[in-house]
FIVO-597727 format. One record per atom (N, C-alpha, C, CB): residue number from 1; chain; atom name; x, y, z. Coordinates in steps of 0.02 Angstrom, whole numbers, padded with zeros to 5 digits. Glycine has a CB too. Example, Ala and Ser with C-alpha at 12.3 -4.5 7.8 and 13.67 -1.06 7.14 Angstrom:
! FIVO-597727
+-----+----+----+--------+--------+--------+
|   i | ch | at |      X |      Y |      Z |
+-----+----+----+--------+--------+--------+
|   1 |  A |  N |  00660 | -00284 |  00390 |
|   1 |  A | CA |  00615 | -00225 |  00390 |
|   1 |  A |  C |  00660 | -00165 |  00390 |
|   1 |  A | CB |  00565 | -00224 |  00452 |
|   2 |  A |  N |  00642 | -00112 |  00354 |
|   2 |  A | CA |  00684 | -00053 |  00357 |
|   2 |  A |  C |  00645 |  00002 |  00394 |
|   2 |  A | CB |  00704 | -00030 |  00286 |
+-----+----+----+--------+--------+--------+
//
This chain:
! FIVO-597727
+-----+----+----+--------+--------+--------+
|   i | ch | at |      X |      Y |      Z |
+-----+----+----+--------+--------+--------+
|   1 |  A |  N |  00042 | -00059 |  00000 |
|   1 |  A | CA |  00000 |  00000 |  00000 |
|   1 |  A |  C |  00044 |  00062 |  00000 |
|   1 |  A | CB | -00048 |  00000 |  00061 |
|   2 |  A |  N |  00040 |  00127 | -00033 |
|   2 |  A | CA |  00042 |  00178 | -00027 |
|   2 |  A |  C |  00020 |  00217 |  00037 |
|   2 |  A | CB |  00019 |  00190 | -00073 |
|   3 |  A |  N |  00063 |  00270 |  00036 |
|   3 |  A | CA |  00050 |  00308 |  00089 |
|   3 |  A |  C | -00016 |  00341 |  00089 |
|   3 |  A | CB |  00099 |  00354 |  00094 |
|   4 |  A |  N | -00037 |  00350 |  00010 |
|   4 |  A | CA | -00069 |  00387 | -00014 |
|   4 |  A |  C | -00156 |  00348 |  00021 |
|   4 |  A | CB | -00044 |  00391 | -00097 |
|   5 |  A |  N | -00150 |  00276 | -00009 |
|   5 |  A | CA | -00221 |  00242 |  00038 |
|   5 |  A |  C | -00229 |  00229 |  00089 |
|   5 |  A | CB | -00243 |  00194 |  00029 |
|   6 |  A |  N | -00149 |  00249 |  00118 |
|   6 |  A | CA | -00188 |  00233 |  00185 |
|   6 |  A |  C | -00208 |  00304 |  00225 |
|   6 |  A | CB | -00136 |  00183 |  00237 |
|   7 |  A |  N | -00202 |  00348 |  00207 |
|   7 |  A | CA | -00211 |  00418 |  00219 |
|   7 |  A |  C | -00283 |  00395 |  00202 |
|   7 |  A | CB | -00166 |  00483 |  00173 |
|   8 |  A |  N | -00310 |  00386 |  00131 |
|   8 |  A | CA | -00391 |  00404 |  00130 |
|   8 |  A |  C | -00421 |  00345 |  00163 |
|   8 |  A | CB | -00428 |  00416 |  00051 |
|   9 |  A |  N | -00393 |  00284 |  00173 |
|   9 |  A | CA | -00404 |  00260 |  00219 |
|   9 |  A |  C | -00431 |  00268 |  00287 |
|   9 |  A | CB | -00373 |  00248 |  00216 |
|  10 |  A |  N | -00389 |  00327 |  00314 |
|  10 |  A | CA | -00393 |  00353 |  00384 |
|  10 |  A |  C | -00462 |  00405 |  00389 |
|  10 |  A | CB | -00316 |  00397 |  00403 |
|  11 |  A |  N | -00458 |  00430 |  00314 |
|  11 |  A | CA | -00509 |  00489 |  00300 |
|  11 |  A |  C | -00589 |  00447 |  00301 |
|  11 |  A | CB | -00488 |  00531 |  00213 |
|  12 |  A |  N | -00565 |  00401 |  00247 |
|  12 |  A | CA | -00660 |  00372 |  00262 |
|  12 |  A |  C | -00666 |  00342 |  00343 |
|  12 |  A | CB | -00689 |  00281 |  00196 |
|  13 |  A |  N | -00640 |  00306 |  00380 |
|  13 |  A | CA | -00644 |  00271 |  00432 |
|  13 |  A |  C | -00666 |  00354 |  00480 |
|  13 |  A | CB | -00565 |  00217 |  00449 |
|  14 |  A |  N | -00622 |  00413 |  00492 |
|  14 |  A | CA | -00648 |  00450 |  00532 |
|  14 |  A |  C | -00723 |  00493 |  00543 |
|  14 |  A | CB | -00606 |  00481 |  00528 |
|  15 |  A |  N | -00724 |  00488 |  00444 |
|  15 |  A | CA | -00795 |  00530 |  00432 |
|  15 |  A |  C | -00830 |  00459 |  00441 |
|  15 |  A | CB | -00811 |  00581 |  00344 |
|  16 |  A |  N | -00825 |  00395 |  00435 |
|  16 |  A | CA | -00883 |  00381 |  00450 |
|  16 |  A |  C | -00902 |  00369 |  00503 |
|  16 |  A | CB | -00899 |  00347 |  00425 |
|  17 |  A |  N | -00847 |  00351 |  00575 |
|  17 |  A | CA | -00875 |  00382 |  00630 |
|  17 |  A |  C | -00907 |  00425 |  00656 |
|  17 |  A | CB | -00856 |  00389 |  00651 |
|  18 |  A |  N | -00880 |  00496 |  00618 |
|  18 |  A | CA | -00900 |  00539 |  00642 |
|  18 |  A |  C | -00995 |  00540 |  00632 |
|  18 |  A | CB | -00854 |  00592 |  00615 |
|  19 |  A |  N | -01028 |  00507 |  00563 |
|  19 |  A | CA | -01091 |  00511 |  00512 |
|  19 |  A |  C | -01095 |  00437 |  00587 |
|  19 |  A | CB | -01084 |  00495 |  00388 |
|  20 |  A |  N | -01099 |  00408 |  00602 |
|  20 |  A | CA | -01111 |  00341 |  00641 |
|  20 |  A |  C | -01132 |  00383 |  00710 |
|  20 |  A | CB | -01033 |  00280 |  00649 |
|  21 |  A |  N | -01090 |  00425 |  00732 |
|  21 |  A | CA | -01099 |  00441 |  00809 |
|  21 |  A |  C | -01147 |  00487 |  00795 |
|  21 |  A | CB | -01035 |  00470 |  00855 |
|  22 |  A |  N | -01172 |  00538 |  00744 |
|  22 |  A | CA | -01210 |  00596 |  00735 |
|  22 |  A |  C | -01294 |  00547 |  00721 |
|  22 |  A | CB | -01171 |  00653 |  00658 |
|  23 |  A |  N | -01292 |  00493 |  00682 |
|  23 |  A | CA | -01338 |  00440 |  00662 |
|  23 |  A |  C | -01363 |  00412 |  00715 |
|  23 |  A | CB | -01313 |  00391 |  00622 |
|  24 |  A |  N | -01325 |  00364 |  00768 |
|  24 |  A | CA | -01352 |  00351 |  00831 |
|  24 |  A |  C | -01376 |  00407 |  00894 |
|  24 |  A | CB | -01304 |  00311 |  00855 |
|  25 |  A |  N | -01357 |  00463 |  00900 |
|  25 |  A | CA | -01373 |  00508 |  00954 |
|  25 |  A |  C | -01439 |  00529 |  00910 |
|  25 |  A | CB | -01310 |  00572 |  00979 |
|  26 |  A |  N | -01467 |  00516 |  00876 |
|  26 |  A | CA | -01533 |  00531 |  00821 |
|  26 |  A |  C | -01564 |  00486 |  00814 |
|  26 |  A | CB | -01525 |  00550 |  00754 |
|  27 |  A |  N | -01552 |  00440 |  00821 |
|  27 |  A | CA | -01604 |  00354 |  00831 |
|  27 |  A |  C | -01602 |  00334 |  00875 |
|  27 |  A | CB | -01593 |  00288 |  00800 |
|  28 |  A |  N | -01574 |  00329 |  00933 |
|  28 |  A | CA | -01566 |  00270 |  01002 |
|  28 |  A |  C | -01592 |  00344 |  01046 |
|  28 |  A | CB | -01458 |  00221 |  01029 |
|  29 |  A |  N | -01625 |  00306 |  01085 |
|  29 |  A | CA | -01661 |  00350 |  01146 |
|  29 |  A |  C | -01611 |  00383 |  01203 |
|  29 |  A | CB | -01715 |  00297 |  01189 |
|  30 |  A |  N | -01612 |  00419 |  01217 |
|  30 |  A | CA | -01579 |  00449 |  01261 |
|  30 |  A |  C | -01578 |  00437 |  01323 |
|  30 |  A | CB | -01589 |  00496 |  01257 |
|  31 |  A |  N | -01560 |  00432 |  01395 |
|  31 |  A | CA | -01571 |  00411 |  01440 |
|  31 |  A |  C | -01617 |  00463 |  01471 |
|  31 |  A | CB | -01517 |  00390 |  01467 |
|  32 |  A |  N | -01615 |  00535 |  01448 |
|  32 |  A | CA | -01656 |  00568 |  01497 |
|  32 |  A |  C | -01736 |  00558 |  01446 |
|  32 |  A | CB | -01621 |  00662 |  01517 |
|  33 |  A |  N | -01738 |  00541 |  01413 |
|  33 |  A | CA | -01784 |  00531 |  01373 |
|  33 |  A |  C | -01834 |  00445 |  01389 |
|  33 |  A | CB | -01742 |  00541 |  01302 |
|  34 |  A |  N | -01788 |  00417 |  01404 |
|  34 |  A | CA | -01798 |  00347 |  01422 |
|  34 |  A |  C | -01867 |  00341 |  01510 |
|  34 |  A | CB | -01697 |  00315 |  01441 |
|  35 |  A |  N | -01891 |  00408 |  01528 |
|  35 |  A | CA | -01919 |  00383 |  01586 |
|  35 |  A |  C | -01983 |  00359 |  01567 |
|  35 |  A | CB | -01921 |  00431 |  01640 |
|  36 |  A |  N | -02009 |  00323 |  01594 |
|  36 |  A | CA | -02094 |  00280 |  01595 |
|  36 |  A |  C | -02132 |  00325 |  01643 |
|  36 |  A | CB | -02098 |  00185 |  01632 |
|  37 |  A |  N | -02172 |  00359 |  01624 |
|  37 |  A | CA | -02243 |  00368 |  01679 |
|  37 |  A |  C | -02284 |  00313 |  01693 |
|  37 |  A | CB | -02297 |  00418 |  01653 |
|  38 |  A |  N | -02320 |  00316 |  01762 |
|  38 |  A | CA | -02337 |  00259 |  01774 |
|  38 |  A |  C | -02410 |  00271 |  01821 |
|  38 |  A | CB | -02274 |  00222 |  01805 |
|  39 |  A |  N | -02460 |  00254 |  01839 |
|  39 |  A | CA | -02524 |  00263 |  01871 |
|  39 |  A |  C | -02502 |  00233 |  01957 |
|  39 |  A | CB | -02592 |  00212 |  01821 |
|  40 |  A |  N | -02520 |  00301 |  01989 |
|  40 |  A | CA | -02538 |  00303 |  02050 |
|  40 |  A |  C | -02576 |  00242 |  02081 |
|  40 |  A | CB | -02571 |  00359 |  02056 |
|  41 |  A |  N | -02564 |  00219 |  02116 |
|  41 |  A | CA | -02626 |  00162 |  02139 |
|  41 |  A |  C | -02629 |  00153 |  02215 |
|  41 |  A | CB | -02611 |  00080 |  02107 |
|  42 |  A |  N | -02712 |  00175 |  02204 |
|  42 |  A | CA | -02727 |  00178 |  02290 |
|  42 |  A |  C | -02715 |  00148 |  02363 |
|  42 |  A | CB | -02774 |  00173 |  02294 |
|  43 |  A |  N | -02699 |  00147 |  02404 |
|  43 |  A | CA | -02676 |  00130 |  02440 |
|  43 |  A |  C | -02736 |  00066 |  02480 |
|  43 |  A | CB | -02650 |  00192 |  02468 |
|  44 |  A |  N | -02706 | -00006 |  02494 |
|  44 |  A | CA | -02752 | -00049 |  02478 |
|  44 |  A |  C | -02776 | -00049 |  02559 |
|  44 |  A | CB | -02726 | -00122 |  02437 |
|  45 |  A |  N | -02839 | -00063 |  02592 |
|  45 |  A | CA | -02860 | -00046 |  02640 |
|  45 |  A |  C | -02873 | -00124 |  02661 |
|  45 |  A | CB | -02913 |  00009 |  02635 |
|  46 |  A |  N | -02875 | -00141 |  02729 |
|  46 |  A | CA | -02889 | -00203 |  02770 |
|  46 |  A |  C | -02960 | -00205 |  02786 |
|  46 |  A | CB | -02847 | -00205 |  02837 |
|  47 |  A |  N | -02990 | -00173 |  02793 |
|  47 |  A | CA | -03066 | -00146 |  02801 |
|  47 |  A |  C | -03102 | -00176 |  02731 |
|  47 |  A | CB | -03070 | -00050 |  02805 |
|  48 |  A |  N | -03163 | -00219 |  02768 |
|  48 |  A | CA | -03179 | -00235 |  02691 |
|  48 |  A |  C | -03283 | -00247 |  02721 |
|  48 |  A | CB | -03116 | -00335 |  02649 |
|  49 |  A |  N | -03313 | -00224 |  02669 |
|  49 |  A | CA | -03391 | -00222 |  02668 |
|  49 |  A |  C | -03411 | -00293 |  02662 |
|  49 |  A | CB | -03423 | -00176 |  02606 |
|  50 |  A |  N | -03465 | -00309 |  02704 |
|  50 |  A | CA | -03505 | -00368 |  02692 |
|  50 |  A |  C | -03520 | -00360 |  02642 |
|  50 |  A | CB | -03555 | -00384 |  02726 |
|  51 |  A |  N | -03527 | -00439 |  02580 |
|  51 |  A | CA | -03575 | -00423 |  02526 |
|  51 |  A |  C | -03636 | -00425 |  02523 |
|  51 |  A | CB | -03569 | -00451 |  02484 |
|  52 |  A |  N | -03678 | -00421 |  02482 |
|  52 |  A | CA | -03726 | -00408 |  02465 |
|  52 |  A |  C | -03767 | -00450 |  02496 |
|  52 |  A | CB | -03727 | -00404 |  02408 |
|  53 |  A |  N | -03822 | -00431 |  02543 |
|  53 |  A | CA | -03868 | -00487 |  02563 |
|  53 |  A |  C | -03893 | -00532 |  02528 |
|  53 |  A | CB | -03913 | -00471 |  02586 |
|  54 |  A |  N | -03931 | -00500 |  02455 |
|  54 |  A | CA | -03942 | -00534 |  02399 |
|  54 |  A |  C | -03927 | -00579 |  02382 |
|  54 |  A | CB | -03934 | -00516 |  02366 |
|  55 |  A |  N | -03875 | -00613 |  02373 |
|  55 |  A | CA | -03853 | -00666 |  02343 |
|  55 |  A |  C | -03795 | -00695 |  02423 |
|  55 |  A | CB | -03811 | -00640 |  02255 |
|  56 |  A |  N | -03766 | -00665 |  02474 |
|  56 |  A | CA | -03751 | -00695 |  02511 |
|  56 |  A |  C | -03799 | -00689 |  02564 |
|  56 |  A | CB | -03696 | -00685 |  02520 |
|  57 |  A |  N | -03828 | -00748 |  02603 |
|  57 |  A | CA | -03877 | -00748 |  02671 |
|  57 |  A |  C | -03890 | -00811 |  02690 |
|  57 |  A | CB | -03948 | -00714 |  02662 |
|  58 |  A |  N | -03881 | -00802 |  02750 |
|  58 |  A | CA | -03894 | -00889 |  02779 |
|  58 |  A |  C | -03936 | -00934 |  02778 |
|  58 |  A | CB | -03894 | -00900 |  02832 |
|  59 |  A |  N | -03989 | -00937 |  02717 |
|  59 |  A | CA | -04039 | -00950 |  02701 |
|  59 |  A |  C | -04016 | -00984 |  02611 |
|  59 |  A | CB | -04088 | -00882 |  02716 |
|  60 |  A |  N | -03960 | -00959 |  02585 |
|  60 |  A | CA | -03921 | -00990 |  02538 |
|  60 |  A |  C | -03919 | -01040 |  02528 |
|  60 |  A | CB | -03876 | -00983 |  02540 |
|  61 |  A |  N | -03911 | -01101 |  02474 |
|  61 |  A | CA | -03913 | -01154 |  02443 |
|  61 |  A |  C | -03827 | -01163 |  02455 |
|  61 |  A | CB | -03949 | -01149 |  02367 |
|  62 |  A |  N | -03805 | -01220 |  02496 |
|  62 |  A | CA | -03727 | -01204 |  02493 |
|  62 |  A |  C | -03707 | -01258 |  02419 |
|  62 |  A | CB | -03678 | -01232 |  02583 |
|  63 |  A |  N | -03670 | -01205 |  02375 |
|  63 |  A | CA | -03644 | -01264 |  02323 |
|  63 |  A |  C | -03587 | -01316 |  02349 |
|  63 |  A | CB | -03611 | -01228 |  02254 |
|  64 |  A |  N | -03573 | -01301 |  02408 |
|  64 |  A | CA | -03511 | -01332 |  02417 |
|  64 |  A |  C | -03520 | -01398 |  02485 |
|  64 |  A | CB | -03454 | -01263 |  02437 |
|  65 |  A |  N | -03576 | -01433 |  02462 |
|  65 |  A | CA | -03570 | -01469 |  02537 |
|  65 |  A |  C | -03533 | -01520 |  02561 |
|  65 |  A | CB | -03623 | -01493 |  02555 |
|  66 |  A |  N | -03503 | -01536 |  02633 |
|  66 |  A | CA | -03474 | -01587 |  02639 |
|  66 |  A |  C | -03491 | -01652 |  02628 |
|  66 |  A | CB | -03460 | -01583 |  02679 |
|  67 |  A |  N | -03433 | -01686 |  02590 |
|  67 |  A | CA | -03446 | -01755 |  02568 |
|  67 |  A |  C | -03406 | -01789 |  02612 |
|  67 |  A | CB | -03432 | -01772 |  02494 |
|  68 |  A |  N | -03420 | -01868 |  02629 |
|  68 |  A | CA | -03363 | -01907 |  02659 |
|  68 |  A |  C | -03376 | -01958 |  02633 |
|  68 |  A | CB | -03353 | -01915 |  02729 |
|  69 |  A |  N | -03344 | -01988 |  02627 |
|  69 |  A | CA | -03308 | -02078 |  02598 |
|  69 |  A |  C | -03282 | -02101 |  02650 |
|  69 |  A | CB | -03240 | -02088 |  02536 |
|  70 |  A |  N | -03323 | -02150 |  02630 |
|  70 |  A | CA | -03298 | -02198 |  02692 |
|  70 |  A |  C | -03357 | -02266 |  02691 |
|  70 |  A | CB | -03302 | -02146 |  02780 |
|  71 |  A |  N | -03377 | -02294 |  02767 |
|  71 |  A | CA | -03427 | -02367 |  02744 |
|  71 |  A |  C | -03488 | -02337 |  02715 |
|  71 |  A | CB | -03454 | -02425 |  02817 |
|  72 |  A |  N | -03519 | -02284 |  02721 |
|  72 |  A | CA | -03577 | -02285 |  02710 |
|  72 |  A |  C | -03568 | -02281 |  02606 |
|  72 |  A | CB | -03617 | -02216 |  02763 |
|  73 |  A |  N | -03534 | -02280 |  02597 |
|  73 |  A | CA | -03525 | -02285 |  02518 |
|  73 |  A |  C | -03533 | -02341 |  02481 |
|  73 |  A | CB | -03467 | -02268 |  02498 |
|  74 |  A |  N | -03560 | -02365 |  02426 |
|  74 |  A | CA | -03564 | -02422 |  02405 |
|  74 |  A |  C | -03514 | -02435 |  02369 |
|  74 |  A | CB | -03614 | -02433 |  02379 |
|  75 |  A |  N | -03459 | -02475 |  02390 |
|  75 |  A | CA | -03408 | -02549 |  02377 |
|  75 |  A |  C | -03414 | -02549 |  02301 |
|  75 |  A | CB | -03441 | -02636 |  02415 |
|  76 |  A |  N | -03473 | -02580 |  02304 |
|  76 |  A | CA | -03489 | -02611 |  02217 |
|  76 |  A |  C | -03548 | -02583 |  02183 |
|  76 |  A | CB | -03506 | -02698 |  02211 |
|  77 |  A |  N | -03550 | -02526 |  02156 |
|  77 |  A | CA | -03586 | -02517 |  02132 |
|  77 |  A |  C | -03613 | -02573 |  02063 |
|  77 |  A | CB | -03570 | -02460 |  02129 |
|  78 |  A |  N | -03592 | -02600 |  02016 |
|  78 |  A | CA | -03633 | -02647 |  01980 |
|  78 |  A |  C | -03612 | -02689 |  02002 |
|  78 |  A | CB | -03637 | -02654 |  01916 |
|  79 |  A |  N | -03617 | -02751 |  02037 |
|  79 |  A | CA | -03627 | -02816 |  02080 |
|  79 |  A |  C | -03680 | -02779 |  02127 |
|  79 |  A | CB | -03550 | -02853 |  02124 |
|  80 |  A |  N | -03733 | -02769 |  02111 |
|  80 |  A | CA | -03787 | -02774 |  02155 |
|  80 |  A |  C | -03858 | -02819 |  02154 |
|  80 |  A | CB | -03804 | -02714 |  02156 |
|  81 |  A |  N | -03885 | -02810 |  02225 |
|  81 |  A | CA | -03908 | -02882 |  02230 |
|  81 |  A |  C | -03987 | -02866 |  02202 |
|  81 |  A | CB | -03901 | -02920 |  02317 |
|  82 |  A |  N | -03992 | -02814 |  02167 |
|  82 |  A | CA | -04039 | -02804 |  02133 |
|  82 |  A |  C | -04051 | -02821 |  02048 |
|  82 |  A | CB | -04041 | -02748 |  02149 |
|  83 |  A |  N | -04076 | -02882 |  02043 |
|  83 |  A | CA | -04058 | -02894 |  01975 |
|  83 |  A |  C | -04142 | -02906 |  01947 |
|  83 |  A | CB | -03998 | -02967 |  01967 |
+-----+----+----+--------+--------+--------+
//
């Protein structure tokens, strides 16, 4: 190589840093630019309202009743002595 290419050598490599660093500070976000706003949220309270008589009252259908297993269950259901 010549002295001569590596001189413009040196010339394209600096300008295109220089076009690279001017290109990214113009596309990539900035850090002071980078903050998120975000929603307040109320402060959650231990205090809490009975619901609604309406649909809760001790007069309710419970969907959830206790079951147990155990002897009173039938063993065999088909072997029965009902034929």
């Amino acid at each position: 190589m010549r002295q001569k290419d590596i001189a413009v050598i040196i010339v394209i490599a600096v300008f295109s840093a220089v076009i690279s660093f001017l290109l990214s500070n113009k596309l990539f976000v900035r850090p002071d630019s980078r903050q998120q706003k975000y929603e307040v949220v109320d402060v959650i309270s231990t205090d809490f309202s009975l619901p609604d008589s309406r649909f809760f009252n001790s007069q309710s259908i419970n969907p959830t009743p206790n079951t147990e297993l155990g002897s009173n269950t039938n063993q065999n259901p088909f072997n029965s002595d009902n034929k």
